[in-house]
TIKOL-716960 format. One record per residue (C-alpha): x, y, z. Coordinates in pm, 1 decimal, padded with zeros to 6 digits, m for minus. Layout:
REM TIKOL-716960
X/Y/Z
...
This chain:
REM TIKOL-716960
00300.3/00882.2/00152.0
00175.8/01274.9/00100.8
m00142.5/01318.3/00004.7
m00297.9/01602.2/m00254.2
m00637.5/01724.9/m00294.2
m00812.7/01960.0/m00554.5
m01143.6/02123.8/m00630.1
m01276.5/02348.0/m00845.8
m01645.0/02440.9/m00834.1
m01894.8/02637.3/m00628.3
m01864.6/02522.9/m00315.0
m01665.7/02690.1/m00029.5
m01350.0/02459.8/m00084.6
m01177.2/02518.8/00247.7
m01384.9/02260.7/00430.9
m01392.8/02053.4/00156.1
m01052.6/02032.6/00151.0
m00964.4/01950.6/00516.7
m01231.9/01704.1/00478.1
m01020.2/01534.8/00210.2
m00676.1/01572.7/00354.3
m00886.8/01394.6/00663.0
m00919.8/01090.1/00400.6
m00550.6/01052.5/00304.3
m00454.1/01065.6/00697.9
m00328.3/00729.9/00658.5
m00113.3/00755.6/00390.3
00145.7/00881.6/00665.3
00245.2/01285.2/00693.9
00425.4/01522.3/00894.1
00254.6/01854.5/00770.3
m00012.4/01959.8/00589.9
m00114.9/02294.8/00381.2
m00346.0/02466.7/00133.1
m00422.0/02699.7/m00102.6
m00729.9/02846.1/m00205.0
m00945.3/03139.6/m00445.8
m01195.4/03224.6/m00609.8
m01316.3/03464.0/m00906.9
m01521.3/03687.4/m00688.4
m01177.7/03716.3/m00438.2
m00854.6/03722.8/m00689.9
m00530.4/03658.8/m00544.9
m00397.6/03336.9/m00338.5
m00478.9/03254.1/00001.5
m00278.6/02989.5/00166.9
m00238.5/02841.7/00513.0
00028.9/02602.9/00625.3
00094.4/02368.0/00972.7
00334.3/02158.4/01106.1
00150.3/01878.8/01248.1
m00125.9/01706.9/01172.3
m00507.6/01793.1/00970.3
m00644.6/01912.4/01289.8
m00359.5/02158.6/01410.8
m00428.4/02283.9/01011.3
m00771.4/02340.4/01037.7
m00700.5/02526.9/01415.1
m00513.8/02803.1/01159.2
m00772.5/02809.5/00906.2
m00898.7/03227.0/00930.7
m01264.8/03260.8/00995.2
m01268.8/03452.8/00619.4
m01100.4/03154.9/00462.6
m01372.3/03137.0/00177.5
m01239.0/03073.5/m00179.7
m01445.3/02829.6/m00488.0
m01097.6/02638.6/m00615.6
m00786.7/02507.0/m00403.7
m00536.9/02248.6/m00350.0
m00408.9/02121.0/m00029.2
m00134.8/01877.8/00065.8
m00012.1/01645.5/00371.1
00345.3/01600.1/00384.7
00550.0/01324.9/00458.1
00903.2/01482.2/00499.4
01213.3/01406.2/00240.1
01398.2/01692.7/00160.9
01375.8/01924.0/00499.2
01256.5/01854.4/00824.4
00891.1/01877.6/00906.0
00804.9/02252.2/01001.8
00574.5/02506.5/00905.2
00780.7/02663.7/00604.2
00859.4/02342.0/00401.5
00502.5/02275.0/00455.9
00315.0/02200.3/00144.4
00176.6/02411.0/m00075.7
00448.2/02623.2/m00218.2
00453.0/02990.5/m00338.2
00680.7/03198.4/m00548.9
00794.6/03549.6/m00413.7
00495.0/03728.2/m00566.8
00233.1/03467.0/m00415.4
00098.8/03365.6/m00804.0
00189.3/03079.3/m00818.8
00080.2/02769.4/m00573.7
00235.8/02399.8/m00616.5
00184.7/02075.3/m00397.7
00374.2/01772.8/m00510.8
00435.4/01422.0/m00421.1
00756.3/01235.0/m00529.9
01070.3/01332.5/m00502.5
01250.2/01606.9/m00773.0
01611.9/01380.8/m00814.5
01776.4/01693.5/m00980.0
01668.5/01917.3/m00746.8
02003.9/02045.7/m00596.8
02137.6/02099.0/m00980.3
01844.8/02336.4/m01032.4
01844.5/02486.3/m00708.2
02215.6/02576.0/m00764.2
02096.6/02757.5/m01121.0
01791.4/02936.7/m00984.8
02025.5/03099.8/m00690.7
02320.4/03174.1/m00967.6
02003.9/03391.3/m01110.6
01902.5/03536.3/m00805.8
01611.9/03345.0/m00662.0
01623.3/03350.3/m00262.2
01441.7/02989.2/m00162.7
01198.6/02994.3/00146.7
01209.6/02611.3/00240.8
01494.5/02360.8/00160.1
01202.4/02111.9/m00031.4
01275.4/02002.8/m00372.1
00938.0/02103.8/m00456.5
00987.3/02452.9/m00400.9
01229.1/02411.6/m00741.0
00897.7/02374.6/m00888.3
00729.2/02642.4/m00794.2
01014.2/02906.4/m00919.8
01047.5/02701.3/m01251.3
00686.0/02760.3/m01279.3
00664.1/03115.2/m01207.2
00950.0/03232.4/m01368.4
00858.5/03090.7/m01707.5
00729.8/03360.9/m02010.5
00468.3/03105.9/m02131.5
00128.7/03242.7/m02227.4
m00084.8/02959.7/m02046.4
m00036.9/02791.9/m01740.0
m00042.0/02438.7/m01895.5
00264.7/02549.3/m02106.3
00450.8/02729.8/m01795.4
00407.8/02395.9/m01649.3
00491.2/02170.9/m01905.3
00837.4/02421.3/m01934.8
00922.5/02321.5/m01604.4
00863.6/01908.7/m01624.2
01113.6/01936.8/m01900.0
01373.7/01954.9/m01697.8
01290.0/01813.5/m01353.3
01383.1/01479.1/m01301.8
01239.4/01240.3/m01059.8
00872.4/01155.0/m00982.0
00608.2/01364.7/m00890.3
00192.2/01415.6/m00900.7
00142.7/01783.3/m00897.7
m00159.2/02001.2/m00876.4
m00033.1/02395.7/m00965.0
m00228.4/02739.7/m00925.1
m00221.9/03086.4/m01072.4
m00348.3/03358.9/m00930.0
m00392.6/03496.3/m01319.5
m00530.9/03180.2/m01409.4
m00812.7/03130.3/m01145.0
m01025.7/02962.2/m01320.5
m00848.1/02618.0/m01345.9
m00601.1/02389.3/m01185.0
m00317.8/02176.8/m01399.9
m00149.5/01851.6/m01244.8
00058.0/01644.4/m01407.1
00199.1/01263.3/m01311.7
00527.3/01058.0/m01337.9
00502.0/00745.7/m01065.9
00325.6/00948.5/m00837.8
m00079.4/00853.6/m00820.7
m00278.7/01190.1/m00957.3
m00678.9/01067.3/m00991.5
m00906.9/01337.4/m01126.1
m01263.4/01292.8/m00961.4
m01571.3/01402.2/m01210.3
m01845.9/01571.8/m01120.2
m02166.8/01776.7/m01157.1
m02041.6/02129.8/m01270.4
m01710.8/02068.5/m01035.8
m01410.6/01893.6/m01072.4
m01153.7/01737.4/m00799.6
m00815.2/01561.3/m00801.6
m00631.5/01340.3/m00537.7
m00313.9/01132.5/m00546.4
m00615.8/00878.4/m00388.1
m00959.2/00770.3/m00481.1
m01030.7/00776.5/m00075.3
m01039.4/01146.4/m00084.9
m01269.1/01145.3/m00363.6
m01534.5/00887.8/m00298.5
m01757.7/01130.9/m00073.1
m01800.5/01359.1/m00361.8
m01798.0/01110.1/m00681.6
m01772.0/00793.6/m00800.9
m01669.0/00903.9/m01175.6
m01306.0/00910.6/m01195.9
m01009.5/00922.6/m01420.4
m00642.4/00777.1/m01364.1
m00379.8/01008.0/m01534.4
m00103.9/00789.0/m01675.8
00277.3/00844.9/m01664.3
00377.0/01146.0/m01834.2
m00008.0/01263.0/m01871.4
m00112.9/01582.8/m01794.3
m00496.5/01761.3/m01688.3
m00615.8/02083.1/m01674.2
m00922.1/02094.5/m01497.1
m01226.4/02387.3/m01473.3
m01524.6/02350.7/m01337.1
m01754.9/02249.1/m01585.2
m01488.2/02039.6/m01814.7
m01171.7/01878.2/m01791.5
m00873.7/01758.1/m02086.2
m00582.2/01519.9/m02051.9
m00282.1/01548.6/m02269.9
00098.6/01425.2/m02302.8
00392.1/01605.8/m02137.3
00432.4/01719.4/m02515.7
00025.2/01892.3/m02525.3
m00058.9/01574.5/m02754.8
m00438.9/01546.9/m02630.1
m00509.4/01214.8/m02467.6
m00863.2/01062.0/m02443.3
m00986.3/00985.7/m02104.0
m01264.6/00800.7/m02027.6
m01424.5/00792.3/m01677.2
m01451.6/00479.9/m01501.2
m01672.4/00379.5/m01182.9
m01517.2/00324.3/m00822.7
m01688.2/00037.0/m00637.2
m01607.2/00132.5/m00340.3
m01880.9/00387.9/m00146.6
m01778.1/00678.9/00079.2
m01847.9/00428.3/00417.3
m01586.1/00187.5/00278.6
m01375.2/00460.8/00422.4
m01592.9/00502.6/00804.0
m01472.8/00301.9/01151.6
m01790.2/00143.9/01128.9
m01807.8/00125.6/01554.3
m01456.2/m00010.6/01604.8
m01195.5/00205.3/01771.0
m00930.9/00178.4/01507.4
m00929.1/00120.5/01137.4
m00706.4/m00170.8/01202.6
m00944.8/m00332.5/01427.1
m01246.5/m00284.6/01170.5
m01022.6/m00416.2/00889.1
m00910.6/m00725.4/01094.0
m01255.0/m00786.5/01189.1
m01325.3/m00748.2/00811.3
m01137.9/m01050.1/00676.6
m01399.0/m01363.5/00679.6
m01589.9/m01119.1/00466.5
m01298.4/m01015.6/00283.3
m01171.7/m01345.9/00213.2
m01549.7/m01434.3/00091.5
m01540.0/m01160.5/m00167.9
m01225.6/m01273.9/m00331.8
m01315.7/m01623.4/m00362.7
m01680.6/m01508.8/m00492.6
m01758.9/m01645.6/m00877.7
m01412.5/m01786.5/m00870.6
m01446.3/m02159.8/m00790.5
m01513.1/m02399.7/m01040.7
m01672.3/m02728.4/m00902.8
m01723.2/m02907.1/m01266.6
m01307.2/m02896.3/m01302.4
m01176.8/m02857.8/m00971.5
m01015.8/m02548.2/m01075.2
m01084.3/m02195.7/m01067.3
m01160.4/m01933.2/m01321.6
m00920.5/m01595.6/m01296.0
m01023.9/m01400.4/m01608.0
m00824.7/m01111.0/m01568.2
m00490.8/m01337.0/m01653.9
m00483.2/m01343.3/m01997.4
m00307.2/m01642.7/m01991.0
m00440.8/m01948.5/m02194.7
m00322.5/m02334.4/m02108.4
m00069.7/m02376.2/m02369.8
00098.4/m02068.0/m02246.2
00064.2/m02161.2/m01872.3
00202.5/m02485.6/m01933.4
00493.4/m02325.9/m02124.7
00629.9/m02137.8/m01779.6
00935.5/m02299.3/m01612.0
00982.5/m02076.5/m01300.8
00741.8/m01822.4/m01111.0
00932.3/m01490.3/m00980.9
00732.2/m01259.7/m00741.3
00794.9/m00902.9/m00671.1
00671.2/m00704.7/m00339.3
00791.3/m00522.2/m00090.8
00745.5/m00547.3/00251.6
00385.5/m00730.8/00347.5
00367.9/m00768.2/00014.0
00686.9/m00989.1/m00015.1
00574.3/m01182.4/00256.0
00235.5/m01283.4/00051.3
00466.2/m01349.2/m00205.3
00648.4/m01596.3/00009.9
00388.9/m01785.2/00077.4
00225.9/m01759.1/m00263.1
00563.1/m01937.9/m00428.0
00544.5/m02174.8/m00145.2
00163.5/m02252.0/m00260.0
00284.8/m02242.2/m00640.2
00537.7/m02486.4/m00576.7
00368.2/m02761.1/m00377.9
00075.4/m02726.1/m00623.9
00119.8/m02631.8/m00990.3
00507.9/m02842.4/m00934.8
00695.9/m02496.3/m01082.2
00964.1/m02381.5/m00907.0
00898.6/m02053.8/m00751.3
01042.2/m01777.6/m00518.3
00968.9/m01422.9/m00410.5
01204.5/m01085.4/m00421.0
01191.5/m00774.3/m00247.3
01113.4/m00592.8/m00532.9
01319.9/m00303.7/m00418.1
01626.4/m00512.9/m00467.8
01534.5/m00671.1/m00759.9
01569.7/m00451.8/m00993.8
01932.5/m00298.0/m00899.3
02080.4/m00596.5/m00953.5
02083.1/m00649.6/m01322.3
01881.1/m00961.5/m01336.1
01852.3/m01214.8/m01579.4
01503.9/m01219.1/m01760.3
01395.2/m01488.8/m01888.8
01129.6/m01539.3/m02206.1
00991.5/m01876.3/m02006.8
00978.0/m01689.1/m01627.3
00622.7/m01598.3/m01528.4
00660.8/m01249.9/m01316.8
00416.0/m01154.4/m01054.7
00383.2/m00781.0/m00949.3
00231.1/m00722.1/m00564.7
00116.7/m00416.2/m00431.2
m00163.7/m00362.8/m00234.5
m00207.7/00003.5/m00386.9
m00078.0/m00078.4/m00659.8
00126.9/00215.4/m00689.7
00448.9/00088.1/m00475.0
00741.5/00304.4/m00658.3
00992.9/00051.9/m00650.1
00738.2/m00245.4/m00748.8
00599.0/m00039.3/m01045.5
00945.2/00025.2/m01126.0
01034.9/m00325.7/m01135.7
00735.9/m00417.6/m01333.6
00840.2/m00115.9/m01609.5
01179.0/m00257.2/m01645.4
01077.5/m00625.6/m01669.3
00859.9/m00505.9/m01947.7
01100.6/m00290.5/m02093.8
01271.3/m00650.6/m02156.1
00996.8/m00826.9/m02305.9
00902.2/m01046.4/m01961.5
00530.3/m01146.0/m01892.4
00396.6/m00986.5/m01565.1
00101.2/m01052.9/m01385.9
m00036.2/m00801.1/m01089.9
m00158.1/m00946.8/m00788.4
m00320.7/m00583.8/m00645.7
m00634.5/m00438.0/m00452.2
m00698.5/m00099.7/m00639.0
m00846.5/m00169.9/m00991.4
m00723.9/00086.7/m01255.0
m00389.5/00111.4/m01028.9
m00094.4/00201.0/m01234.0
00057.2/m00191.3/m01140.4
m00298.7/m00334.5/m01302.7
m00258.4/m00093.9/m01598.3
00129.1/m00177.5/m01642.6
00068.3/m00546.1/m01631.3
m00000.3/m00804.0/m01881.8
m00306.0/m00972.4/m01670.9
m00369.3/m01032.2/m01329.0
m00610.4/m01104.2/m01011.3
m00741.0/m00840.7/m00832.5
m00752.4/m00945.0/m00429.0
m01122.8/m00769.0/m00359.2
m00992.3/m00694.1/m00020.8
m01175.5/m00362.5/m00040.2
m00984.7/m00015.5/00102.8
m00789.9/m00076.4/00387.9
m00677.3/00265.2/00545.8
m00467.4/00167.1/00865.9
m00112.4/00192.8/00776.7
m00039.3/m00133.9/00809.8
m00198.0/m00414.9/00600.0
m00399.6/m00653.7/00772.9
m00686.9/m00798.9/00508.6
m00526.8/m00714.6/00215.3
m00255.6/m00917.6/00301.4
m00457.9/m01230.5/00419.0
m00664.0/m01194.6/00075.0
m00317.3/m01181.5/m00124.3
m00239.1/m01482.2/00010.4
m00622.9/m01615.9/m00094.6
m00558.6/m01481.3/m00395.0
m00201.2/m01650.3/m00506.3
m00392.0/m01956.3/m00378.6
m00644.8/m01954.7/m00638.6
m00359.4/m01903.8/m00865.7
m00198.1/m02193.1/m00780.8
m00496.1/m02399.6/m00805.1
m00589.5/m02274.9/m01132.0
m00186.5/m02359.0/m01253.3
m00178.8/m02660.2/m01099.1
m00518.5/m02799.1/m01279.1
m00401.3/m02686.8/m01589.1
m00069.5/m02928.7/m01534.9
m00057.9/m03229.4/m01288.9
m00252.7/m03161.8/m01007.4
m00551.1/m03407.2/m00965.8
m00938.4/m03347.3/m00970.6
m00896.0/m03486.3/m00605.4
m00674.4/m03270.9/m00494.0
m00809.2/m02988.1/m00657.9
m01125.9/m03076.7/m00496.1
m00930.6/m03083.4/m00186.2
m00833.5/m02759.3/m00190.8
m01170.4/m02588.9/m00283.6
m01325.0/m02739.6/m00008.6
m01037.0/m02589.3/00207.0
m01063.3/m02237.7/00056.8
m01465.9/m02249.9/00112.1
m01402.5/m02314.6/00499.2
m01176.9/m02026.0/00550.5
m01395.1/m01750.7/00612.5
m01600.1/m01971.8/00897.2
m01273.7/m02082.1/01020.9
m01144.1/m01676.5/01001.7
m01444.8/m01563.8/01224.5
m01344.8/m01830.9/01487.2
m01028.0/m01710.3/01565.9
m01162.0/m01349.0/01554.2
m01425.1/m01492.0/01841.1
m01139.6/m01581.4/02071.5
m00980.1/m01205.7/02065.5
m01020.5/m01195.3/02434.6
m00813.2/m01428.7/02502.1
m00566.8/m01326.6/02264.6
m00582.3/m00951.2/02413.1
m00486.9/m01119.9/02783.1
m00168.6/m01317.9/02658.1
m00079.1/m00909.9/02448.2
m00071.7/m00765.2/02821.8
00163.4/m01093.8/02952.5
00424.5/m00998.3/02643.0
00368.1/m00604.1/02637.4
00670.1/m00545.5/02857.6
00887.9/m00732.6/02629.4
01214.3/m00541.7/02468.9
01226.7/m00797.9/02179.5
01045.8/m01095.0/02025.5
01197.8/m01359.8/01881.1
00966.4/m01549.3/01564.6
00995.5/m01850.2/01417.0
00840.7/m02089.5/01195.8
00961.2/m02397.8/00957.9
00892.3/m02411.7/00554.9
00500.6/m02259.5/00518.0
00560.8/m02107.6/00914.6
00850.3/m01867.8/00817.3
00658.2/m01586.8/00618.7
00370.5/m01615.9/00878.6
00665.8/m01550.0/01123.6
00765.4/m01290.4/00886.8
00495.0/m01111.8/00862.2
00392.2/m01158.2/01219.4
00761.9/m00988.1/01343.6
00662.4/m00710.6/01083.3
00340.0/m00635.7/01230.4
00465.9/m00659.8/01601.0
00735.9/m00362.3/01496.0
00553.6/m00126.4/01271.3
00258.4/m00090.9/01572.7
00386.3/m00175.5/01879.2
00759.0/m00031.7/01807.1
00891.1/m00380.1/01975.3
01224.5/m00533.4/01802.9
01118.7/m00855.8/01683.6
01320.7/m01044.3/01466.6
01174.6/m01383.2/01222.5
01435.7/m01714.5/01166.0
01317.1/m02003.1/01002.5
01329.8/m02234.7/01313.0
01572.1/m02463.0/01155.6
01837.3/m02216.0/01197.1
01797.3/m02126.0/01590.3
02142.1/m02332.1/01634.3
02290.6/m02160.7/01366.6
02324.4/m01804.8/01518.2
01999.2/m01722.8/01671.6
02028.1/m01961.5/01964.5
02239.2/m01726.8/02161.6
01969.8/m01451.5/02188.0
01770.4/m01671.7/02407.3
01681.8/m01572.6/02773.3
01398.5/m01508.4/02983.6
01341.7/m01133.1/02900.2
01377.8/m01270.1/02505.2
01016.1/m01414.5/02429.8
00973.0/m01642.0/02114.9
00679.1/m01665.2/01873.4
00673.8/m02025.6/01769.0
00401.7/m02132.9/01430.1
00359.5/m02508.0/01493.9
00084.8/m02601.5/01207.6
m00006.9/m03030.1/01249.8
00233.0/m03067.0/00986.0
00486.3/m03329.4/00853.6
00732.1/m03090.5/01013.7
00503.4/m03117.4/01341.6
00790.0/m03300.2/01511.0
01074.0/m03053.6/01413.7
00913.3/m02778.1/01517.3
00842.0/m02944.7/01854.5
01231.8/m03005.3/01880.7
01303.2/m02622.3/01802.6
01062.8/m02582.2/02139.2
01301.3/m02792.2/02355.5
01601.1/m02623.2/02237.8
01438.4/m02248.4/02370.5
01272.0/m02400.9/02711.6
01609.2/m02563.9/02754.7
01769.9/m02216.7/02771.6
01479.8/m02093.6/03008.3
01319.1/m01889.6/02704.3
00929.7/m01827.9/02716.2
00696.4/m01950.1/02413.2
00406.3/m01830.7/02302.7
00282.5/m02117.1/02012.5
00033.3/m02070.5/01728.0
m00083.0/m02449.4/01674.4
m00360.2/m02653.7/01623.8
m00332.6/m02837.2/01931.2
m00192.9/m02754.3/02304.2
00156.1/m02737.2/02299.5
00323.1/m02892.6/02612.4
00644.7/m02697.8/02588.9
00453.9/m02353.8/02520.9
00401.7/m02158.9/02784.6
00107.1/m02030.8/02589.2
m00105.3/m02143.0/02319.5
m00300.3/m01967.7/02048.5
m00519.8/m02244.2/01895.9
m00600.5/m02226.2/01531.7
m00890.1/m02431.5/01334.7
m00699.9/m02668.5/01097.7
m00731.5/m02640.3/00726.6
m00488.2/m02817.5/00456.0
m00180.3/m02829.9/00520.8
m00140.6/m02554.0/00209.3
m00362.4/m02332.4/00327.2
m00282.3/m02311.6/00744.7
m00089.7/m02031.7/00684.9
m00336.2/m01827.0/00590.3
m00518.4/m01858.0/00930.0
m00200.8/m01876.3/01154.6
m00120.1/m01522.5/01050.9
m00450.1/m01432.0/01172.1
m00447.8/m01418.8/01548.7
m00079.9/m01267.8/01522.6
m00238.4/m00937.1/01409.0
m00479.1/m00955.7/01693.4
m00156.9/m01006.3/01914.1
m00000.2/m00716.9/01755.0
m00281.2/m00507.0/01764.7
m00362.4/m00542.4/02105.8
m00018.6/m00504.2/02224.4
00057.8/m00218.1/02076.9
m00303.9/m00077.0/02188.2
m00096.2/m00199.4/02588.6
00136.1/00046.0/02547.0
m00058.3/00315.2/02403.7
00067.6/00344.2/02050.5
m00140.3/00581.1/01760.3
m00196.2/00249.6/01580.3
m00361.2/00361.1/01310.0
m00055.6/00579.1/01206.7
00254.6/00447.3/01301.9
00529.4/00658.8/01313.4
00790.4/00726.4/01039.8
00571.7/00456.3/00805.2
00335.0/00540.8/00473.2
00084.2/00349.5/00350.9
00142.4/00384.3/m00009.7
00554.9/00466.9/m00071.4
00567.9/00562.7/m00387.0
00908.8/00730.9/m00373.0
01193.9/00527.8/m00297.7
């Protein structure tokens, strides 16, 4: 959520800038703003919108010309969207500029003692506490006015601050909020997101917590909170600026659905080993002794990412024998849990920035647990925090809403649970098993993605539907989890997900004609059961709509999926659910690439 860009250089920044904020669209915003100067044209220039990028840019004077600015897209907390608690804010003398991401916790406190002294506030952000912190501190240098006023903000935030007597450089700061500094030739940028970068360089540097920058535009220095200089070494982004294009498709969420067999390709790439019927996951710095040493497997996530985690303990379990479950991470760590020394933790985050997953990962380390990240971003702060972990290759996925990034998640906890399993009592034949199975998903992946038109027809039966009941049994909950999920965040349906054991147990009485139900059906053991959950809704003249391998009789529609092992069926049942939610929300119109009120990357709580 909110989105910064910087850049200091030669080039006429105010396109460069829109162009950026363009990038970060996704991340979910209300507003947007910036700032620019130059040292030919002293003094602060600034422009502000309620809206989105495009209603900025229709504001943007035709004299708008400046070498160094920041510029911000806001995703409302404190203050409703409007043009004033836009992003960037000034002081009363227009010298200072701030744009910040996070939220300031102590900001009423501070508020309270700026007005006791006088100070008449514009907006009703918390940011805007900044900005008069900043300005009215008697520090000689900018860096020092700044570091004045972290002292005594709480909260999170990744800043970027100008001066109009300090033109010639722009300081930003972090604490749980992403701030990426992007390097290059005689210019420099930052962005709370490599996306917004990538066009320009592929050189960056990931400020830590509590790490500061100043950057000019010809150098750049990190440093502590404290002015303790910090080395920083640039690393290269994979990723290339058309990672980042529609490539053809209408929506990003189409292109990144359509993206998965090659997705799910990439993350199993170099992986598989056929001598040992195992796998080989470097990045876990784990060795056999201590993997055989672990007696339960938490996972931490939130939202899509708890539902990967779902299925990954569910994949754990029935493979490497440990028992396993997964948390909302958000919950997790307000409830004073008991760490153990012999509980393996795994960390997911697609961004690997989630506030309240990083969080949870900080205080499990704070008491001496073992955590593994399961993310997409390498040199995230969740990677960085971690002990080890497996990166999920999934490459950037820009719609709001997670589509292959989840699916390659779930890949990904699979290879885990291979490589655990061989290391204790799973079998060279089973192991073998599985491999095979993984190797077939990506063919399997582009079938279903061939029978979209089919899928799009039974989206424009169901569009008219108030609510949609899920449900699934054992390995079919999460997909009916995560399938409910999608169906809400883009199509703004209520959908709700039961395991299908408990229809009778509450959920029963929902059931009516104008109350559709989602039913997963893999060819399982629980084939039968599932089957018997069927009756019970046509009996109570409910419609079905069934994700199986084979024709269902008591479906009134079936989505037929390829069969894999029984372990890894998930993974492809999930697959023409996001078609369904796609196209359904695309029936009624919906801006599915943003939905509203949702972020892609909440790092605030």
């Amino acid at each position: 959520m909110c989105g910064i860009v910087g850049y200091i250089g030669r080039r006429d920044v105010a396109p460069l800038l829109l162009e950026g904020l363009a990038r970060l669209e996704y991340r979910g915003y209300d507003s947007a703003g910036m700032v620019i100067t130059s040292p030919k044209s002293p003094g602060l220039k600034i422009v502000k919108a309620k809206g989105r990028v495009r209603d900025l840019e229709a504001r943007v004077p035709k004299r708008f010309t400046g070498t160094t600015g920041i510029a911000h897209t806001r995703w409302a907390t404190h203050g409703a969207p409007s043009d004033i608690n836009s992003h960037p804010h000034m002081d009363p003398e227009n010298k200072v500029a701030v744009v910040h991401n996070g939220i300031v916790d102590n900001a009423a406190e501070l508020r309270a003692k700026l007005e006791a002294d006088g100070v008449v506030f514009a907006s009703e952000t918390d940011t805007e506490v900044l900005t008069h912190l900043i300005a009215r501190s008697q520090a000689e240098t900018l860096e020092e006015k700044v570091r004045e006023a972290l002292k005594v903000v709480e909260g999170t935030y990744g800043i970027a601050v100008m001066h109009a007597d300090f033109n010639d450089r722009i300081v930003v700061a972090r604490n749980g909020s992403p701030v990426v500094l992007g390097i290059g030739e005689k210019e420099m940028l930052v962005a709370s997101d490599v996306a917004a970068l990538i066009a320009h360089t592929r050189q960056i540097v990931t400020l830590d917590d509590g790490e500061m920058a100043t950057l000019k535009a010809d150098d750049f220095r990190t440093y502590t909170t404290s002015g303790t200089l910090t080395t920083a070494t640039p690393e290269t982004v994979e990723w290339e600026a058309a990672s980042y294009d529609m490539g053809g498709h209408d929506t990003y969420m189409h292109k990144e659905i359509s993206e998965q067999a090659d997705a799910v390709d990439r993350v199993l790439r170099g992986r598989i080993d056929d001598k040992f019927s195992t796998v080989h996951l470097g990045g876990l710095n784990l060795d056999a002794r201590e993997a055989r040493g672990i007696r339960r497997v938490k996972i931490l996530g939130c939202g899509t990412s708890y539902h990967a985690g779902l299925i990954g303990a569910s994949l754990i379990e029935g493979l490497a024998r440990i028992p396993a479950d997964s948390e909302p991470a958000s919950e997790f760590r307000y409830r004073n849990p008991v760490v153990d020394p012999d509980t393996l933790y795994i960390a997911v985050s697609q961004s690997g920035e989630t506030y309240d997953v990083l969080a949870a990962v900080q205080e499990l380390k704070r008491k001496g647990a073992r955590v593994l990240g399961v993310v997409n971003v390498v040199g995230s702060a969740i990677a960085r925090e971690a002990d080890g972990g497996v990166y999920v290759h999934a490459g950037p996925e820009v719609c709001v809403v997670s589509t292959k990034c989840f699916t390659n998640t779930v890949v990904a906890f699979a290879l885990l649970a291979l490589h655990l399993g061989r290391i204790r009592d799973l079998s060279v034949s089973d192991g073998k098993r599985i491999i095979e199975g993984l190797r077939r998903l990506p063919e399997q992946i582009q079938e279903i993605l061939q029978g979209e038109e089919d899928i799009k027809k039974l989206a424009a039966e169901y569009a008219n539907a108030k609510s949609m009941m899920f449900i699934g049994r054992v390995r079919g909950y999460p997909v009916a989890l995560e399938a409910s999920l999608k169906l809400k965040e883009i199509s703004y349906i209520h959908a709700e997900a039961y395991p299908a054991s408990e229809l009778k147990h509450g959920p029963l009485a929902l059931i009516e004609p104008a109350m559709p139900t989602v039913a997963i059906v893999p060819n399982d053991s629980l084939l039968e059961k599932n089957r018997a959950a069927m009756e019970e809704i046509k009996a109570r003249s409910g419609r079905i709509l069934a994700v199986a391998h084979a024709e269902q009789e008591k479906a009134d529609h079936t989505i037929i999926v390829p069969k894999n092992e029984d372990e890894l069926d998930p993974i492809l049942m999930g697959i023409p659910l996001q078609l369904f939610a796609y196209h359904t929300a695309l029936a009624l119109g919906r801006d599915i690439d943003k939905p509203r009120n949702l972020a892609k990357s909440v790092t605030v709580e």
